[in-house]
C-alpha positions, 0 to 999 in steps of 0.5 A: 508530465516530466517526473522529475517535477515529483522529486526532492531530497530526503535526508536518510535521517527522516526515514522511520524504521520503528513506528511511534508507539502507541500507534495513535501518537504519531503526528499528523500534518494537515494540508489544506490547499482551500483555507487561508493557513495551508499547513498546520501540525497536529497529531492523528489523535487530533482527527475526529476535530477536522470530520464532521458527524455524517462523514465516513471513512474509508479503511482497506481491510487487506492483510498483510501476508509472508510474501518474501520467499527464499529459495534454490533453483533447481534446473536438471543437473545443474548446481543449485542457485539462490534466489529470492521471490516477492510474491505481489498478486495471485491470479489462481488458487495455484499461481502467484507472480512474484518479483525475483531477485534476480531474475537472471537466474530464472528461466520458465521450467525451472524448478524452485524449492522454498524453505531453506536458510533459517528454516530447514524443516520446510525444505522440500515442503514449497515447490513451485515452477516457472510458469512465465517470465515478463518484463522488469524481474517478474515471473508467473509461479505455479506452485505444486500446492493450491488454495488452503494448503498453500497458504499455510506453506507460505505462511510457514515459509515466508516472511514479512516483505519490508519495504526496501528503504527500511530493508537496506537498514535492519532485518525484519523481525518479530516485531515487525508482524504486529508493526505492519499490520493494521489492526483491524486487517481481515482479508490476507492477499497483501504484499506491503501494508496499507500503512496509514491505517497503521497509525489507527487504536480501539482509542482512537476508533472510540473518539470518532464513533463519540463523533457519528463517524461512519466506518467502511471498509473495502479490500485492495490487495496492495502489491510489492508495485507500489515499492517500483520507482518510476523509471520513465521520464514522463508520466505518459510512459509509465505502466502502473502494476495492477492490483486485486480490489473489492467493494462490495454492493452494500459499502458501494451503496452506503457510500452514496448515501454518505455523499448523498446528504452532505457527508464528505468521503475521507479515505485513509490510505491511497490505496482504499482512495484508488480503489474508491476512484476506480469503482466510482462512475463519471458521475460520482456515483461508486459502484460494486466493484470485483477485480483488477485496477491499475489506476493511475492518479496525477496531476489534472485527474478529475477525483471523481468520489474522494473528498479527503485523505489522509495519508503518511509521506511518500517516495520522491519521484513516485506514483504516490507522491503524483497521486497526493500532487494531484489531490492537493496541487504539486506546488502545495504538496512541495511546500509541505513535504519541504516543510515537513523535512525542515521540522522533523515528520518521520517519513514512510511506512512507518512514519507519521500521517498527513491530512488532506483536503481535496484542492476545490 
């Protein structure tokens, strides 16, 4: 499909750069493509009221780390150099690939110290070298820590990696390490959060257990990918970034058990959908599921386990906004995100939630 069918404009002023407090707040837009009013405004607390007991959802437990790093290149001789590094996916206990900026200035063998600017005392602490260098910024990082130890350096070192459209406006903050982190986040590895779990209280997690409502939880270690915008003309072209995910044995067969008596899958995020839909077999059944996935949903995907989403607002013309466009219909998800903008839905990361049904 043509990319541009996926765009729209979007005033700077409906981009949320603080969330609503409490999280619960939020309003919530329900898109029903089946029922005879399409769009109705609601708030997340409004939820349990449109889940059935019986019904399960599905959260992602990553958590989000300090993956932004800063640092200086160090090449022989040659005068230090800056550069800026986004850790996205580990591939060993000593390897990150990471996005830099920019990625001109680094070659493989290179040298880079981490720790310098705002926090001199790390300076020499984190050091890594250039393993490889790929496509679109990226480069392989082999650090001179492994495992634990190099946790806690770049959790000492980094800091919060904010999306780029709240990083143009505002520094990142203190705030911002309880902001952009879910509350029930357990299994660090993450780059940005999951961010419709951003919106979820011990409150709101009251009323739906009131309700029978089953919670699961699985792992997709999101990477600084899902901030790429699509730079192909055609979907067909375009190569999604993978990322780490798990389901494990006992979720994968609670899971079955829910769609088995009738319940419907409702995932709250693209990133846990994804993952189910990667896990889940030609027949629906959702497997035990350990590694690399780099699904990639548009329009005339055939969901295979996902019944319901609920999701914040997307990007134009990105790989989230054709994933919703597949669950929903493009023509709907137009109208709502038109109408959304028209009555003031705050938009992105930390931006308000919509609830979707899957179109039939």
């Amino acid at each position: 499909m043509r990319v541009d069918l996926f765009d729209f404009d979007l005033p700077e002023t409906s981009i949320a750069l603080r969330p609503v407090s409490p999280r619960d707040s939020a309003r919530m837009l329900v898109v029903d493509p089946n029922a005879s009013e399409l769009l109705t405004d609601h708030g997340v607390l409004d939820l349990p009221s449109f889940l059935r007991p019986g019904d399960a959802l599905v959260f992602n437990d990553t958590k989000v780390i300090p993956a932004q790093l800063e640092g200086i290149r160090r090449r022989g001789e040659e005068i230090t150099t800056p550069v800026s590094l986004t850790l996205h996916m580990r591939v060993a206990p000593d390897r990150w690939k990471a996005f830099a900026r920019p990625a001109r200035r680094l070659k493989v063998g290179d040298r880079v110290a981490f720790g310098h600017g705002g926090n001199n005392c790390m300076l020499g602490t984190l050091d890594a070298t250039v393993e490889e260098k790929g496509d679109a910024g990226e480069v392989t990082l082999r650090f001179d820590l492994s495992g634990p130890l190099l946790d806690e350096a770049i959790m000492a070192t980094g800091h919060i990696p904010l999306p780029p459209y709240i990083a143009s406006k505002r520094a990142e903050d203190a705030q911002d390490r309880t902001d952009y982190q879910t509350v029930y986040a357990r299994e660090e590895g993450a780059v940005a959060a999951p961010t419709a779990g951003l919106h979820f209280t011990e409150r709101l997690f009251s009323k739906l257990n009131e309700l029978g409502i089953e919670r699961h939880f699985v792992t997709l270690h999101v990477g600084a990918g899902t901030f790429l915008p699509v730079k192909a003309d055609d979907t067909d072209d375009h190569v999604m970034h993978q990322e780490i995910g798990h389901v494990d044995a006992e979720t994968a067969a609670r899971l079955n058990a829910v769609k088995a008596r009738g319940g419907r899958i409702v995932c709250v995020g693209t990133t846990s959908l994804r993952l189910i839909e990667s896990a889940a077999d030609e027949h629906g059944a959702i497997q035990p599921w350990s590694g690399p996935t780099g699904i990639f949903i548009t329009p005339g995907y055939r969901f295979r386990a996902v019944d319901m989403l609920m999701t914040n607002f997307h990007l134009p013309k990105s790989t989230l906004f054709m994933l919703v466009s597949a669950f929903c219909g493009l023509e709907t998800m137009r109208a709502a995100y038109a109408y959304a903008i028209e009555t003031g839905y705050r938009f992105y990361s930390y931006g308000d939630s919509s609830l979707l049904f899957r179109k039939d």
